[in-house]
Backbone bond lengths (Angstrom), bond angles and torsions (degrees), N, CA, C in turn:
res aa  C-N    CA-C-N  psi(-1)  N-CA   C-N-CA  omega(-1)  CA-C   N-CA-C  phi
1 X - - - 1.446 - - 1.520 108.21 -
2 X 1.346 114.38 138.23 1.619 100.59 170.54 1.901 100.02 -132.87
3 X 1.179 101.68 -175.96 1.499 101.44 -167.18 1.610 94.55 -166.86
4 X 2.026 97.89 146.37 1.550 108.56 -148.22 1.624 97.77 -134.42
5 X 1.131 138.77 99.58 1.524 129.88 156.32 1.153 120.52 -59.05
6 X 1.703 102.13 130.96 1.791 102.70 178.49 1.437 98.73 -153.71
7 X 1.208 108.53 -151.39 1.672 119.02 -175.35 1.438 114.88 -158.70
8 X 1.064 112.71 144.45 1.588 116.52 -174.56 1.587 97.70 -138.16
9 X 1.099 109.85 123.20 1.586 127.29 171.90 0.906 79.93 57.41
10 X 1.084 144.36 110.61 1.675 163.68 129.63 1.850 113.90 59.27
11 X 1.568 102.21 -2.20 1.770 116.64 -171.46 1.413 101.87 -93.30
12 X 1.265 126.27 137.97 1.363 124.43 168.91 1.611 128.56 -88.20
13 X 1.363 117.68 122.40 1.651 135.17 -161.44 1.303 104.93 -94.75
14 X 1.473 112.18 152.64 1.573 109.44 158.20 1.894 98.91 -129.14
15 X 0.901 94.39 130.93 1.699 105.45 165.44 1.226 147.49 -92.84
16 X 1.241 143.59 64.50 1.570 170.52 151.63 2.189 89.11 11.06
17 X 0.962 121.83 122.40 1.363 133.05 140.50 0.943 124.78 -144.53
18 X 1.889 96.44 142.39 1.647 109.22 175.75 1.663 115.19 -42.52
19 X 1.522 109.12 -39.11 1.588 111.19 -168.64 1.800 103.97 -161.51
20 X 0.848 122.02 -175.37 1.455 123.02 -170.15 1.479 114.80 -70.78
21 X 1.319 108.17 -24.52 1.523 116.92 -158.67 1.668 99.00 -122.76
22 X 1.459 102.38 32.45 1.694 122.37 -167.26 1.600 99.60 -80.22
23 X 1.604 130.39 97.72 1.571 135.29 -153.88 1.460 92.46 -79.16
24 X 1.612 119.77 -8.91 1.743 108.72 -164.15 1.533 94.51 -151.09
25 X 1.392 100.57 79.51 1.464 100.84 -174.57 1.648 105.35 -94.54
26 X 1.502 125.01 150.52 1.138 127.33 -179.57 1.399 109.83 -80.06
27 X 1.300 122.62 123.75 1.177 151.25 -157.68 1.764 115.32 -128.76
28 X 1.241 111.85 116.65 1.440 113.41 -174.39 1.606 122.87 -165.84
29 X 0.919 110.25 123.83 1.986 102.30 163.88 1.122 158.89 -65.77
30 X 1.120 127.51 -162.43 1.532 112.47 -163.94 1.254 104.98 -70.95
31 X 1.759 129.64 -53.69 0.913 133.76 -165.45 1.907 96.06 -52.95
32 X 1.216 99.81 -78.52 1.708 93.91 171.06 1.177 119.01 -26.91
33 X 1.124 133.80 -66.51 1.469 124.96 169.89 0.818 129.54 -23.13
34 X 1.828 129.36 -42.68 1.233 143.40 -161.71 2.082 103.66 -88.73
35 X 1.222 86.56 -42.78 1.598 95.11 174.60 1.303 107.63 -58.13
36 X 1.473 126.67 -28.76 1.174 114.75 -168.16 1.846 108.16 -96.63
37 X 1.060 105.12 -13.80 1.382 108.12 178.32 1.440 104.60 -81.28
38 X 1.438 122.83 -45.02 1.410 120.49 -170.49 1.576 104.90 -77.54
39 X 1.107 118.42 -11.66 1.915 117.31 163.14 1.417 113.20 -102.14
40 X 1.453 130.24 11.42 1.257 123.07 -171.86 1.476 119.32 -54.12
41 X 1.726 98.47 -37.48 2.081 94.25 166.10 1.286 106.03 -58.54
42 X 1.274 149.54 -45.39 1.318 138.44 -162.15 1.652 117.51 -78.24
43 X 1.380 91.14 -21.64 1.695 88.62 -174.86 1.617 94.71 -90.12
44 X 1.431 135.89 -36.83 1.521 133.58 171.82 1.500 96.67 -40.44
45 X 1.785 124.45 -66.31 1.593 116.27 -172.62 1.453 131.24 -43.25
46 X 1.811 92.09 -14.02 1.501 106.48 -150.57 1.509 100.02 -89.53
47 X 1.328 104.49 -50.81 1.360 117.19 171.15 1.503 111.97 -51.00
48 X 1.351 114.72 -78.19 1.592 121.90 158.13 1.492 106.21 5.14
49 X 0.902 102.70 -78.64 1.733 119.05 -156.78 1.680 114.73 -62.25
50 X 1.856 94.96 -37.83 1.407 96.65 -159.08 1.850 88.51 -114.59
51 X 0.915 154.31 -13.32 1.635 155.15 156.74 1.879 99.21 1.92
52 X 1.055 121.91 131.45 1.284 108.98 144.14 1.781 106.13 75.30
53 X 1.585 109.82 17.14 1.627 115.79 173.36 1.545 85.55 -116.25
54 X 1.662 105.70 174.03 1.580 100.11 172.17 1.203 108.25 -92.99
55 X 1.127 103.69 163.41 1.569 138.43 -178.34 1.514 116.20 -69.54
């Protein structure tokens, strides 16, 4: 996995890739960030539950 700090319109991003040469890397902000930390139990269940169904 690698991961990229940047900024878009003047806000600062961090970017989630599968690998370096990752064409659709997940890309998001702080505010997002924060949402995702304050649901992190729910997204662990989420995964949990759904792992290994299709996409």
């Amino acid at each position: 996995m690698a991961v990229k700090h940047g900024e878009f319109k003047g806000f600062k991003t961090i970017s989630l890739m599968r690998t370096e040469d990752d064409k659709y890397p997940f890309t998001f902000g702080v505010a997002k960030a924060q949402l995702i930390i304050n649901n992190m139990n729910e997204i662990k269940k989420f995964v949990e539950k759904n792992a290994g169904k299709s996409e």
